[in-house]
Rosetta silent file (secondary structure, phi, psi, omega in degrees, C-alpha in Angstrom):
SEQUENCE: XXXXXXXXXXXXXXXXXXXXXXXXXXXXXXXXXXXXXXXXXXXXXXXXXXXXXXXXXXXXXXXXXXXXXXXXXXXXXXXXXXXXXXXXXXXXXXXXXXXXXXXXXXXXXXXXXXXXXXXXXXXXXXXXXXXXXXXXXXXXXXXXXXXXXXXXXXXXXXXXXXXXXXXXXXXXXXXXXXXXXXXXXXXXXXXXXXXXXXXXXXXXXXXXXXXXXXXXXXXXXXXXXXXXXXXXXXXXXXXXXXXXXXXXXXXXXXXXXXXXXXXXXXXXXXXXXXXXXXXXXXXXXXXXXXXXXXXXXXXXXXXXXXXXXXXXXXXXXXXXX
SCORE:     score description
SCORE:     0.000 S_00000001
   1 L     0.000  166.746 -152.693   80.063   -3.422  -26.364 S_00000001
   2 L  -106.579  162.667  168.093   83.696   -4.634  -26.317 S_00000001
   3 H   -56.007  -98.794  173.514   83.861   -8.715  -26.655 S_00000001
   4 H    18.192  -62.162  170.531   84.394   -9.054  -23.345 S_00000001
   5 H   -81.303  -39.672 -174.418   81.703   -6.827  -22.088 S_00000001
   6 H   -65.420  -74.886  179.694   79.550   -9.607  -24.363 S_00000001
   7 H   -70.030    0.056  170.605   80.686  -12.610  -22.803 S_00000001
   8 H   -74.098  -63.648  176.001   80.200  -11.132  -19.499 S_00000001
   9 H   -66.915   -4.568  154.210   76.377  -10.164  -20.625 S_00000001
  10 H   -81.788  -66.006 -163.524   75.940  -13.863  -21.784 S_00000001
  11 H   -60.968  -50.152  161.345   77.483  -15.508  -18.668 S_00000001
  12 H   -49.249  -54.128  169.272   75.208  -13.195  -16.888 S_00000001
  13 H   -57.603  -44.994  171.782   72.072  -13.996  -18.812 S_00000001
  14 H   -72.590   -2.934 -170.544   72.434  -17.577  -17.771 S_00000001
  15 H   -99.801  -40.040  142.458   73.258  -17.430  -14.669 S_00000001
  16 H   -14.263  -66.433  164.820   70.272  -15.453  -14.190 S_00000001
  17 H   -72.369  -36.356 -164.449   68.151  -17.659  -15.850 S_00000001
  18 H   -88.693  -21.360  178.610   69.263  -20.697  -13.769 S_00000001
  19 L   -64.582  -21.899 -174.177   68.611  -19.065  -10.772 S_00000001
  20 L  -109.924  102.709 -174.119   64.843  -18.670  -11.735 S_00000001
  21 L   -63.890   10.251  163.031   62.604  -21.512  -11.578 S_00000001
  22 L   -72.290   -4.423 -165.938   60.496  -20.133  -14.022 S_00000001
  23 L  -103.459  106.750  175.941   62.779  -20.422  -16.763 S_00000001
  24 E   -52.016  129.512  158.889   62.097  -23.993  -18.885 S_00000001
  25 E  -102.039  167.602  135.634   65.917  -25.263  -21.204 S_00000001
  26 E  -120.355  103.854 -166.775   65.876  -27.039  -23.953 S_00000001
  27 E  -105.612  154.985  179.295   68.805  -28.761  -25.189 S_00000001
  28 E   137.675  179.337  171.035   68.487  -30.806  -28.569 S_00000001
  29 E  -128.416 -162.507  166.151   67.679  -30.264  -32.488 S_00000001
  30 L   -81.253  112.346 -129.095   65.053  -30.885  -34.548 S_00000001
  31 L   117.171  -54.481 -176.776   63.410  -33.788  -33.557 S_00000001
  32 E  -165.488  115.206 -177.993   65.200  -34.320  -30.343 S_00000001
  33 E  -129.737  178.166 -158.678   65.634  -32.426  -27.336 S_00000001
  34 E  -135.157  120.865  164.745   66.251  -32.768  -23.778 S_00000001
  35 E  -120.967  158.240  178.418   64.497  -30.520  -21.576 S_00000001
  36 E  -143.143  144.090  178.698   64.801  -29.426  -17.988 S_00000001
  37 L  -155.379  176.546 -165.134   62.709  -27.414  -15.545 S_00000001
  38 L  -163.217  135.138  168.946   62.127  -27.319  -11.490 S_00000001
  39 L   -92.994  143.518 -172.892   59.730  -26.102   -9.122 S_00000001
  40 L   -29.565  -45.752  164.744   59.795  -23.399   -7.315 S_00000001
  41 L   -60.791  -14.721 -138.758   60.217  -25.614   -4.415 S_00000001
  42 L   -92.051  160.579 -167.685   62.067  -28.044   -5.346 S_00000001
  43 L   -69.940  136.071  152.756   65.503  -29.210   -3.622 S_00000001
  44 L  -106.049  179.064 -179.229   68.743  -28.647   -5.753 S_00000001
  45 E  -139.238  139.033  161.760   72.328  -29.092   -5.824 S_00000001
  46 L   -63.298  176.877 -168.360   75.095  -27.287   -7.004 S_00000001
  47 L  -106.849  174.128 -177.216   77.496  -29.295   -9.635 S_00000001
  48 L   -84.347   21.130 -177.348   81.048  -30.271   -8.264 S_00000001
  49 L  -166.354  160.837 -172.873   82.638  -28.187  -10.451 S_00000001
  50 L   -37.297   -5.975 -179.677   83.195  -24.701  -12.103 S_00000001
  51 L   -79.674  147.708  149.500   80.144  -25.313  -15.174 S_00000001
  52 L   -53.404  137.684 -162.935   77.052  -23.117  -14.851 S_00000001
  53 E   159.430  160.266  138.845   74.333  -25.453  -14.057 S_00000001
  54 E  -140.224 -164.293 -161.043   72.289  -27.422  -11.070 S_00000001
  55 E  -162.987  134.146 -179.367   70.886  -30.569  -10.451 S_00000001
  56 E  -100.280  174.039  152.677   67.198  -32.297   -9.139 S_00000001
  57 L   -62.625  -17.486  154.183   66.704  -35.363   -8.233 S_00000001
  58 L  -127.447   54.542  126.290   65.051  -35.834  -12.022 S_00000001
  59 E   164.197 -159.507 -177.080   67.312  -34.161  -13.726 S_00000001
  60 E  -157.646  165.091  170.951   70.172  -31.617  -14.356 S_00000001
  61 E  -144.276  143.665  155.274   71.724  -28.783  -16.703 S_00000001
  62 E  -167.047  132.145 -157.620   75.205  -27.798  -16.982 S_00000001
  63 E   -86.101  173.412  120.595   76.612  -24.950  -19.245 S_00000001
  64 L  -114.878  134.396 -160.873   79.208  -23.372  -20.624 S_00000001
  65 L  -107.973   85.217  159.065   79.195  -19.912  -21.868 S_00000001
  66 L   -49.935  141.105 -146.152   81.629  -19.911  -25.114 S_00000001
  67 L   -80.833  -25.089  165.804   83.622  -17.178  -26.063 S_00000001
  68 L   -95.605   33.306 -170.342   81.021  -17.352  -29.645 S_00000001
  69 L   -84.685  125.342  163.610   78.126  -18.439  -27.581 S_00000001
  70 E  -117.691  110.834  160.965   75.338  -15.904  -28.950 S_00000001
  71 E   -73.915  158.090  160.046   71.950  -15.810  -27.780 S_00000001
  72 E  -136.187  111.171 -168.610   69.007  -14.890  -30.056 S_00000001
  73 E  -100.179  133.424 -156.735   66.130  -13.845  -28.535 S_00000001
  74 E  -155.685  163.577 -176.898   62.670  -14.080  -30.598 S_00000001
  75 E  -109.192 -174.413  159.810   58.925  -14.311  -30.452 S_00000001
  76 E  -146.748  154.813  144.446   56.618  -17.027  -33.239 S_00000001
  77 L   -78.673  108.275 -169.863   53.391  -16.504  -33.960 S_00000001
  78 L  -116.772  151.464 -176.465   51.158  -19.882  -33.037 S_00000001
  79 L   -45.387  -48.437  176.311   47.334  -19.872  -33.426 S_00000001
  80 L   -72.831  -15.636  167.040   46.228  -19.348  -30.142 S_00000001
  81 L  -177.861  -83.398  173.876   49.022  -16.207  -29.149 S_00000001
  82 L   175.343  137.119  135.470   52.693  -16.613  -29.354 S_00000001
  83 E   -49.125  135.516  172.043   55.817  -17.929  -28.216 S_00000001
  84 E  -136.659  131.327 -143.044   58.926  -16.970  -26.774 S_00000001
  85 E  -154.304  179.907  165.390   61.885  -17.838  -26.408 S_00000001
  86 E  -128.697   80.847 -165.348   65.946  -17.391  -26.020 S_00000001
  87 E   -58.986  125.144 -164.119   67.875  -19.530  -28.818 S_00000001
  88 E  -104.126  132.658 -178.714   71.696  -20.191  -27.550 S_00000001
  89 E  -148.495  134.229 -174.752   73.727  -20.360  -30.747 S_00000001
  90 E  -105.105  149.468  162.770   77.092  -21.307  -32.079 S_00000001
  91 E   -25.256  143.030  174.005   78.612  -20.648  -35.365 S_00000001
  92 L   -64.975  -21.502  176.492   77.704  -23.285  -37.828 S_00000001
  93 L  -114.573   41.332  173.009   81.269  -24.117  -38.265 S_00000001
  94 L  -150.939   21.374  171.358   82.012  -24.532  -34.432 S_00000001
  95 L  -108.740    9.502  172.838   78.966  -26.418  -33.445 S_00000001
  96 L   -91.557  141.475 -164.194   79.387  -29.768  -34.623 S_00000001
  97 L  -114.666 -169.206 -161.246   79.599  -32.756  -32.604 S_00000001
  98 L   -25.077  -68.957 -172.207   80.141  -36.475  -33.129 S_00000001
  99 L    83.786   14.938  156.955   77.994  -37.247  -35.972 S_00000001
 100 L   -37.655  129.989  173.944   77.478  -40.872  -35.140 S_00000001
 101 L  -116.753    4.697 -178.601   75.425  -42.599  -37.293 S_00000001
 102 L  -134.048  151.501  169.964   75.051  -46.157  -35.407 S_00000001
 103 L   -49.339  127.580 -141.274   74.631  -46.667  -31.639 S_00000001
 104 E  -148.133  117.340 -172.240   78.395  -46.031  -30.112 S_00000001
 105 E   -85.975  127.194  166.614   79.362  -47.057  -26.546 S_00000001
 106 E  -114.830   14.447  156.849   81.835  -44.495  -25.149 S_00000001
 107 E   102.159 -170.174 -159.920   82.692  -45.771  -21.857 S_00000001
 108 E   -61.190  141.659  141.774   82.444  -44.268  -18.499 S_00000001
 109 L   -24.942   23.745 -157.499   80.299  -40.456  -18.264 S_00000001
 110 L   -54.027  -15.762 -175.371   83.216  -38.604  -16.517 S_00000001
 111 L  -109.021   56.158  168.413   81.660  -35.375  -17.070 S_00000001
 112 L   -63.405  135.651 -174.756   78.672  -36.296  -15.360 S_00000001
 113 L   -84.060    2.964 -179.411   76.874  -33.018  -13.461 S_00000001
 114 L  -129.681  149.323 -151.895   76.656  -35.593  -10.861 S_00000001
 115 L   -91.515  -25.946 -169.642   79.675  -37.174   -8.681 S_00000001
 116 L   -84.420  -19.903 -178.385   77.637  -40.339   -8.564 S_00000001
 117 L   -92.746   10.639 -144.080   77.030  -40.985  -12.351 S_00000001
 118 L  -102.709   24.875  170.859   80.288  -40.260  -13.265 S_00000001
 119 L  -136.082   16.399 -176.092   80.972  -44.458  -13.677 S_00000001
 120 L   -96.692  152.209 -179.105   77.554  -45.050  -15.302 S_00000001
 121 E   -79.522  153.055 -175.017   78.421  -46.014  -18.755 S_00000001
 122 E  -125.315  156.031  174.392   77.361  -43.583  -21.833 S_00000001
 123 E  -178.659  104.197 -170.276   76.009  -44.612  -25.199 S_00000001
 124 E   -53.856  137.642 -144.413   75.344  -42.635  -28.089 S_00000001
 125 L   -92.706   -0.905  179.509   72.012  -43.312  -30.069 S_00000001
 126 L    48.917   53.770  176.881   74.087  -42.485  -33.151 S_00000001
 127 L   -81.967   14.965  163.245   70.810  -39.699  -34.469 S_00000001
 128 L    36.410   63.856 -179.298   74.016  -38.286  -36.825 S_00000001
 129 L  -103.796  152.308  175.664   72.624  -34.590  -35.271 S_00000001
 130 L   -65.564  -45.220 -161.963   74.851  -31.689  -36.377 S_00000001
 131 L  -135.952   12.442  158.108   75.302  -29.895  -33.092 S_00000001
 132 L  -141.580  162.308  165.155   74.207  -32.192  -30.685 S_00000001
 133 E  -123.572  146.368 -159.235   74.647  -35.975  -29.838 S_00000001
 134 E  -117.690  119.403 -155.838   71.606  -37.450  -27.795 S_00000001
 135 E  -136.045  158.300 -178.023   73.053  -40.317  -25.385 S_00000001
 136 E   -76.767  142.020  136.677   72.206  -43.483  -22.834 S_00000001
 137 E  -156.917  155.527 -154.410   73.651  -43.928  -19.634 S_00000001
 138 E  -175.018  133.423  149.795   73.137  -46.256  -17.258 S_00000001
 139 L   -98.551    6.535 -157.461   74.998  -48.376  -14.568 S_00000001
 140 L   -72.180  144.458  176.273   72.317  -50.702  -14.092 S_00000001
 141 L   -81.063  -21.399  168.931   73.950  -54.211  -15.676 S_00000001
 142 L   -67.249  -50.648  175.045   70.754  -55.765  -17.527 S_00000001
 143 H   -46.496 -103.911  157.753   70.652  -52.046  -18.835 S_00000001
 144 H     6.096  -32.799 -166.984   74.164  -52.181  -20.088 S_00000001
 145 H  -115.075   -1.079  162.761   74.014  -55.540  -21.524 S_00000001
 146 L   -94.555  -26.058 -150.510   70.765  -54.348  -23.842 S_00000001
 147 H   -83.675  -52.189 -179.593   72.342  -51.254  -24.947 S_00000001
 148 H   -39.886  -40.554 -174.022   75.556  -53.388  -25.834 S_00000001
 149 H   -63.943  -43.579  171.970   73.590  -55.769  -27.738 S_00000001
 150 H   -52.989  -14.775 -179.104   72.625  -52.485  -30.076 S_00000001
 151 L   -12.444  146.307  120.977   76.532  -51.522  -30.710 S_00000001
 152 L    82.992   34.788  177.532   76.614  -50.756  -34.112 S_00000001
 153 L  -132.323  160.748 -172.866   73.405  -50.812  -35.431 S_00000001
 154 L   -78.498  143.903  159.717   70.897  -47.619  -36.402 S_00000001
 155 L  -109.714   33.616  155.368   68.676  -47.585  -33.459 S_00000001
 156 L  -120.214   51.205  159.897   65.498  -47.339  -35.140 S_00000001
 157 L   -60.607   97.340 -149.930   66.804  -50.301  -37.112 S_00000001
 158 L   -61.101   -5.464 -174.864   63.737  -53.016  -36.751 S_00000001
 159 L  -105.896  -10.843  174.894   66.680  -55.358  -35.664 S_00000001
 160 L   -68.503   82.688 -160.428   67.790  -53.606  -33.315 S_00000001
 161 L   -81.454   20.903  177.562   66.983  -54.515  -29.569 S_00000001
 162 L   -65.633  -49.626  173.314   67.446  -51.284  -27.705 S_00000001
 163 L   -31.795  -65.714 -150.262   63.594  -50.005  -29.021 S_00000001
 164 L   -68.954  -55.027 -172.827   61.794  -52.835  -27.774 S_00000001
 165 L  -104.833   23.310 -167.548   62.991  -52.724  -23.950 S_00000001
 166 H   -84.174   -0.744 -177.860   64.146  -48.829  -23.645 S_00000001
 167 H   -87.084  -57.974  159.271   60.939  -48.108  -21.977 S_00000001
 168 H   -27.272  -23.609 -166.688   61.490  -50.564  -19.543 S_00000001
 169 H  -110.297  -23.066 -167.783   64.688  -49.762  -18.802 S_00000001
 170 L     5.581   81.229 -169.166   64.796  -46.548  -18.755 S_00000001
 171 L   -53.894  175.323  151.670   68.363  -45.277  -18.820 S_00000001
 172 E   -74.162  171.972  179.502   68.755  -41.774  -18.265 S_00000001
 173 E  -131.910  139.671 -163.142   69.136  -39.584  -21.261 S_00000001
 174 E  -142.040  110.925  129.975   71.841  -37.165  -21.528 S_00000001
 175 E   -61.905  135.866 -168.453   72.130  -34.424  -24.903 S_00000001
 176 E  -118.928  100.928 -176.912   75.263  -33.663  -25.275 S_00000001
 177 E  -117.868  155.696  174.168   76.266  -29.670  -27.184 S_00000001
 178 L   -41.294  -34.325 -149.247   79.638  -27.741  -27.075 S_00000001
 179 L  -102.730   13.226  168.215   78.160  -25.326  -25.036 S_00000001
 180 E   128.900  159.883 -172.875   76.946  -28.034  -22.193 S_00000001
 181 E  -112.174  135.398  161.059   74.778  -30.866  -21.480 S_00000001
 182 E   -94.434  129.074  121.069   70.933  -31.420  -20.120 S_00000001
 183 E   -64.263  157.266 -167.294   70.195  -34.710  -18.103 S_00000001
 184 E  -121.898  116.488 -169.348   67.275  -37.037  -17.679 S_00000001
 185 L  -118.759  -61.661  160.552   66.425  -38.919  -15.067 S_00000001
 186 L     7.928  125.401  160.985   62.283  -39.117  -15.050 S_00000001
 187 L   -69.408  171.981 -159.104   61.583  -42.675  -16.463 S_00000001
 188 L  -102.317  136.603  159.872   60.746  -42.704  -20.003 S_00000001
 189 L   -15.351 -178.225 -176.209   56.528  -43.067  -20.952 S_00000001
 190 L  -123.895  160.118  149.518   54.864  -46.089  -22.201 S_00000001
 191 L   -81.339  116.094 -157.016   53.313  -45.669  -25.280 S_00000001
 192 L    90.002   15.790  178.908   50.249  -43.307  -25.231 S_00000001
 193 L   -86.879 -171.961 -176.869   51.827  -41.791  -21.778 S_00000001
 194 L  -127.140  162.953  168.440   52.211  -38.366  -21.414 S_00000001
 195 L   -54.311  139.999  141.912   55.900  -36.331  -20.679 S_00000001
 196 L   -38.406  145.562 -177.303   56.676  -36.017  -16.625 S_00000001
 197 L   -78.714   74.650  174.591   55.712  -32.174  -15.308 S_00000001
 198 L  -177.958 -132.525  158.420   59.305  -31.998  -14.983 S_00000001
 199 L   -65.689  105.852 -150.832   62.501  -33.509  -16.809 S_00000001
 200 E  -160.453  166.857  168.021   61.744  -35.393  -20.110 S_00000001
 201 E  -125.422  172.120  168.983   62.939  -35.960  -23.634 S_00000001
 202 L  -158.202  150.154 -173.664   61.788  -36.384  -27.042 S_00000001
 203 L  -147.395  104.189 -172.348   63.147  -38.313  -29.958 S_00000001
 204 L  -119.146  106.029  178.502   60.384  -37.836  -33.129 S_00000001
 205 L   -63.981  -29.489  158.285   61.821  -39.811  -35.892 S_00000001
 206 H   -56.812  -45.686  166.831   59.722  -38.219  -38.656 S_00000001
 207 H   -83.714   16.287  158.684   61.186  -34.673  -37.805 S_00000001
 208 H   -96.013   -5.805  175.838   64.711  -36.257  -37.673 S_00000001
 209 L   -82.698  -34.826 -139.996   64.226  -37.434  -41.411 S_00000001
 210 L   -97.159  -19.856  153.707   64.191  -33.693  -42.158 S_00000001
 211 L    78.096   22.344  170.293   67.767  -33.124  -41.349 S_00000001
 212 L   -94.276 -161.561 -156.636   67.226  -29.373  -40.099 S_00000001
 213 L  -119.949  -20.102  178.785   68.409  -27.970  -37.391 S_00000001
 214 L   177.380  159.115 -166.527   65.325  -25.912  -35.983 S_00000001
 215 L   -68.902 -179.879 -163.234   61.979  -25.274  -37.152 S_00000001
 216 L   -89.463  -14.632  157.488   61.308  -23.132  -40.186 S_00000001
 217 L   -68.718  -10.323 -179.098   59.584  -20.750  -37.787 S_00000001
 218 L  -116.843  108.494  144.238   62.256  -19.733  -35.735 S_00000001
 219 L    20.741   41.143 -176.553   64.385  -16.565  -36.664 S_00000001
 220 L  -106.692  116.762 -176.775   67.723  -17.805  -36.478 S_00000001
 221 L   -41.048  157.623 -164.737   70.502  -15.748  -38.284 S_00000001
 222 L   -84.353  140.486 -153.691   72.068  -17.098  -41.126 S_00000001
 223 L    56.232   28.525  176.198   75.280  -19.227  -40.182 S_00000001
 224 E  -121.233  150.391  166.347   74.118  -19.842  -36.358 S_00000001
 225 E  -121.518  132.489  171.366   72.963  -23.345  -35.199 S_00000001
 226 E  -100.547  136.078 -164.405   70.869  -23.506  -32.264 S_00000001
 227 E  -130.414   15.033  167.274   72.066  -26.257  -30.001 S_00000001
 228 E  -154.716  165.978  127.459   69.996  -24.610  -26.869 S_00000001
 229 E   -99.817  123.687  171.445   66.945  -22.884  -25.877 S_00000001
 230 L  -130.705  133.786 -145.531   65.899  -20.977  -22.577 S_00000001
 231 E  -122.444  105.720 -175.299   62.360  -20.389  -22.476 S_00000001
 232 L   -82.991  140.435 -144.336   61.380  -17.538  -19.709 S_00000001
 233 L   -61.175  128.598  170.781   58.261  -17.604  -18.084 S_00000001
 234 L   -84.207  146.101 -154.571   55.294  -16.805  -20.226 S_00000001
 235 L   -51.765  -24.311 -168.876   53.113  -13.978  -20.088 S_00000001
 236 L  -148.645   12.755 -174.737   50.318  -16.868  -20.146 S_00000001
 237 E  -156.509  154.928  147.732   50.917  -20.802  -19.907 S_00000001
 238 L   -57.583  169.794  167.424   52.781  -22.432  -18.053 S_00000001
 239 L   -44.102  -71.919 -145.701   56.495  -24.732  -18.412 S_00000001
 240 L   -77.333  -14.530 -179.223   53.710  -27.451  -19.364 S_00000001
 241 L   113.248  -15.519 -174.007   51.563  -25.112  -21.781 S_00000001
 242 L   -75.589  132.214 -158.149   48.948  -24.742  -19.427 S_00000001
 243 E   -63.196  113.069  164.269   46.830  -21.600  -19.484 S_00000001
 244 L  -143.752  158.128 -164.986   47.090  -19.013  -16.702 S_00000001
 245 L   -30.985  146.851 -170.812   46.143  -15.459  -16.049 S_00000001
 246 L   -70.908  153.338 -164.004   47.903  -13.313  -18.271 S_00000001
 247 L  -132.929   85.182 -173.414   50.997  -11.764  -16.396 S_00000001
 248 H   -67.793  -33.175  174.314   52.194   -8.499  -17.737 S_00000001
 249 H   -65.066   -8.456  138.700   55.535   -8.184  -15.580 S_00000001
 250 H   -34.118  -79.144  152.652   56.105  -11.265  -17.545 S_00000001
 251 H   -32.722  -56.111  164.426   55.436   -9.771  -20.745 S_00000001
 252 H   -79.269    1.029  173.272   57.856   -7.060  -19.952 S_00000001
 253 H   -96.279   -5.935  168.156   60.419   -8.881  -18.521 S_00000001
 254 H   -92.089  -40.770 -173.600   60.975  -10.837  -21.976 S_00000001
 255 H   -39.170  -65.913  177.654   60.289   -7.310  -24.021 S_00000001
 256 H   -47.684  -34.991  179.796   63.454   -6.281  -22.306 S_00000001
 257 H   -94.211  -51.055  174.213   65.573   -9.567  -22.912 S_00000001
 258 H   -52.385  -48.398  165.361   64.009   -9.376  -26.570 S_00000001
 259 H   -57.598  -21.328  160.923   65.488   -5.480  -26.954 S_00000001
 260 H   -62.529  -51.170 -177.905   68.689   -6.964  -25.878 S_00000001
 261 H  -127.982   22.821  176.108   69.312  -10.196  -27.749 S_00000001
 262 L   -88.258  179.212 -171.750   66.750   -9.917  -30.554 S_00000001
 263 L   -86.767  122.205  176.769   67.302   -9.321  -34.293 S_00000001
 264 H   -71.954   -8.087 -177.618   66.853   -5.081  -34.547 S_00000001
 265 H   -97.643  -24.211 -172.417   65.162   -5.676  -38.275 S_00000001
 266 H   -67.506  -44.143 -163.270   62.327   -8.316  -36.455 S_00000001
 267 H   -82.482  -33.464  165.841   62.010   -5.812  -33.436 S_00000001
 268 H   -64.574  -58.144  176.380   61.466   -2.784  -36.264 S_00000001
 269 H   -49.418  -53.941 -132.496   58.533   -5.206  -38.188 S_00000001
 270 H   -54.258  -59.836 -151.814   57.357   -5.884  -34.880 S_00000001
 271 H   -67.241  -27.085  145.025   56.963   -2.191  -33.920 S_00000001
 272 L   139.585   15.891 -178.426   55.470   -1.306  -37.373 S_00000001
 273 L   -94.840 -176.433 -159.506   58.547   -0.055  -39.726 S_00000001
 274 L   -89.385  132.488  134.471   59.105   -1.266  -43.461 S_00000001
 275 L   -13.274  114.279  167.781   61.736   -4.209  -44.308 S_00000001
 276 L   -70.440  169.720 -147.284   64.817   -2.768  -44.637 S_00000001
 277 L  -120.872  -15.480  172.035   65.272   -4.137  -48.649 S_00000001
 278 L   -99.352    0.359 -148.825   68.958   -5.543  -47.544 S_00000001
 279 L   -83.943  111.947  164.596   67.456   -6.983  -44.526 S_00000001
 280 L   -57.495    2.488 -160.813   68.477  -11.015  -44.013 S_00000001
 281 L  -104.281 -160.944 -173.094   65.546  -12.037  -42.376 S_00000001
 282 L   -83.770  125.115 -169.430   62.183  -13.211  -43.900 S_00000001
 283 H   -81.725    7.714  163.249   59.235  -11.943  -44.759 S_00000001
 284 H   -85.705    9.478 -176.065   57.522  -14.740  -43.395 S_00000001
 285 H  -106.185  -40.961 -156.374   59.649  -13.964  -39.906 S_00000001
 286 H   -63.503  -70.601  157.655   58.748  -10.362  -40.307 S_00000001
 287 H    -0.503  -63.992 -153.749   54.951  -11.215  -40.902 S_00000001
 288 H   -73.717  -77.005  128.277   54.993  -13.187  -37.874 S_00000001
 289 H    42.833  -74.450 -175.578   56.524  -10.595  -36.042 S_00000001
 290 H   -83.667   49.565 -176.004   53.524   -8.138  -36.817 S_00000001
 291 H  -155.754  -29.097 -177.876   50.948  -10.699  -35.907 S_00000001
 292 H   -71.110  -66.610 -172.056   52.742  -11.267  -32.380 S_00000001
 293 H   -37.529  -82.319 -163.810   52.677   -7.417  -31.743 S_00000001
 294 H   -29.689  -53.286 -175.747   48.743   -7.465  -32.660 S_00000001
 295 H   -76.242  -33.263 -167.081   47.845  -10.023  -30.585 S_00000001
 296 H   -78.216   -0.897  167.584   49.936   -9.241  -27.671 S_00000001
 297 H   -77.430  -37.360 -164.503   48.234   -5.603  -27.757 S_00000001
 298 H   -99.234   11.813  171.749   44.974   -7.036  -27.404 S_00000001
 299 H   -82.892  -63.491 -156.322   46.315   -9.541  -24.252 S_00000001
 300 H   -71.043  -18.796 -168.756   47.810   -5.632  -22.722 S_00000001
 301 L   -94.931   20.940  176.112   44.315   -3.449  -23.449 S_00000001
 302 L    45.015   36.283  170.957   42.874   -6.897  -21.428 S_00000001
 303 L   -60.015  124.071 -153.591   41.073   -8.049  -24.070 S_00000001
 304 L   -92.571  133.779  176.203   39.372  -11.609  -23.697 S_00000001
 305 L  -108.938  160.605 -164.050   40.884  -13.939  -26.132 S_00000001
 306 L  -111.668  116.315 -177.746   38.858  -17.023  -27.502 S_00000001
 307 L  -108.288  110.456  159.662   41.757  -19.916  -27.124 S_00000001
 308 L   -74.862  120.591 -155.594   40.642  -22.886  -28.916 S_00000001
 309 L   -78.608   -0.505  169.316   42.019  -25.903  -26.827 S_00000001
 310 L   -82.196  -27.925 -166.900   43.141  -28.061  -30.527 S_00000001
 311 L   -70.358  -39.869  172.528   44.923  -24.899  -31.810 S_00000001
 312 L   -83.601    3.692  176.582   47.177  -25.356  -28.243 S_00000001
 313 L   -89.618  -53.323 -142.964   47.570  -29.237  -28.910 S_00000001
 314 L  -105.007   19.799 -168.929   48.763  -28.647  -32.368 S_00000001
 315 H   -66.860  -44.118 -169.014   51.123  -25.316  -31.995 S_00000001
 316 H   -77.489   -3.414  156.119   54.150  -27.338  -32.159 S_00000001
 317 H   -71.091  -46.119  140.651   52.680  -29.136  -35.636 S_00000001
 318 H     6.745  -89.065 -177.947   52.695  -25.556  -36.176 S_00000001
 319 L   -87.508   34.818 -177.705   56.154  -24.425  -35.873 S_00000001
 320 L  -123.669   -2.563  173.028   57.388  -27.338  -37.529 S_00000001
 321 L  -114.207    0.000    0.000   56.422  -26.110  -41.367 S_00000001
């Protein structure tokens, strides 16, 4: 396909995707993402302006499709079946953002996906992420006047008074990548709460010590950064993870997006050929690869599988080694 014909077939996959409320984003690294999803019912808005994107009352996406924007489309193998997913990825040396390493006010949101937020103040948590920066915003003025007090301090700094009242306060949370931002509106948990069925975040300071970029499970060519994920309905859980009849028109409606934007030597293991011997990927990607296909045979011949419910608690302790 001519370049062209390419960003046309990205800008098409997403638009696609936004249209369907089955399809789950993820914006973020490792460590800390922003995600957004919507129910089939639920009311939307278009954005006021020319970005791909809409907006809930808890919470929003809005894209851009860059002229190097490359999806990668891939399966994992997790104990209980598999994953799937569509990894949005920029060159490594045309994905980097801020790189704040202390909390950083930067003054009104103007690119807000919403007309009304666009005078709530932003304020970067300074996680010194590669390809994304994961930000505050808020117009509320008590809200404003804690995040100010953190200026220029690490915010998991024990001195630092942003921690202590951010549950309370709950600002929205806005990730910020070249290729477009997710918002958060949901208030944020308590401790021991669980994520909203809906918009939410995560910020896991132990997988932000580790300085990657994505887990070591997922398939991402060498000198791409993934700074997005769109996760298309699965043949068998839910947005939330939750188990439901298996759905083969599912199954084949990712098969199809995988023959498109997948890696051709993973899509060869899968299907049963040998490691080409110049072949960049891994033989632990390959592996996995022929362990998805296995299981996902015995899902289509309607086999009953025995899902152990800790093995679906821990998948993402999983993909994280």
């Amino acid at each position: 396909m001519t370049p062209s014909r390419d960003a046309e077939a990205v800008t098409a996959l997403l638009r696609e995707a936004l249209a369907d409320p089955g399809s789950a984003w993820g914006l973020g690294s490792f460590g800390a993402i922003a995600e957004f999803m919507r129910d089939p019912d639920e009311a939307v808005s278009a954005l006021p302006d020319d970005r791909l994107g809409l907006a809930t009352a808890r919470g929003a996406i809005a894209l851009t499709a860059c002229p190097d924007l490359r999806p990668v489309a891939y399966e994992t193998s997790v104990a209980s079946g598999w994953n799937h997913a569509i990894a949005l990825c920029l060159p490594e040396t045309a994905c980097a953002m801020s790189r704040r390493s202390v909390v950083t006010e930067l003054g009104p949101d103007r690119d807000a996906a919403r007309e009304q937020d666009r005078d709530a103040i932003l304020f970067d948590l300074g996680l010194d992420l590669l390809a994304v920066d994961a930000c505050l915003r808020t117009s509320d003025p008590e809200a404003i006047a804690c995040l100010r007090s953190g200026v220029g301090q690490p915010l998991f700094d024990p001195a630092n008074p942003i921690g202590r009242q951010l549950v309370a306060l709950s600002p929205h949370r806005v990730f910020l990548a070249r290729l477009g931002r997710v918002e958060v509106y949901a208030p944020i948990p308590g401790p021991g709460g669980t994520s909203p069925e809906g918009p939410h975040t995560h910020v896991l300071p132990k997988l932000l010590r580790s300085g990657r970029t994505h887990a070591a499970t997922t398939p991402i060519p060498a000198g791409w950064v993934p700074c997005a994920g769109l996760h298309p309905a699965h043949p068998y859980k839910d947005m939330m993870g939750r188990r439901i009849a298996f759905d083969a028109a599912r199954y084949e409606a990712f098969q199809i997006l995988l023959d498109r934007w997948g890696d051709p030597a993973l899509l060869a293991a899968k299907r049963g050929s040998a490691l080409d011997p110049d072949s960049s990927v891994s033989g632990r990607h390959a592996q996995a690869a022929r362990r998805v296909a296995e299981v996902q045979a015995r899902y289509l011949r309607g086999e009953v599988i025995v899902v152990d419910p800790e093995a679906d608690e821990n998948e993402a302790v999983a993909d994280e080694s």
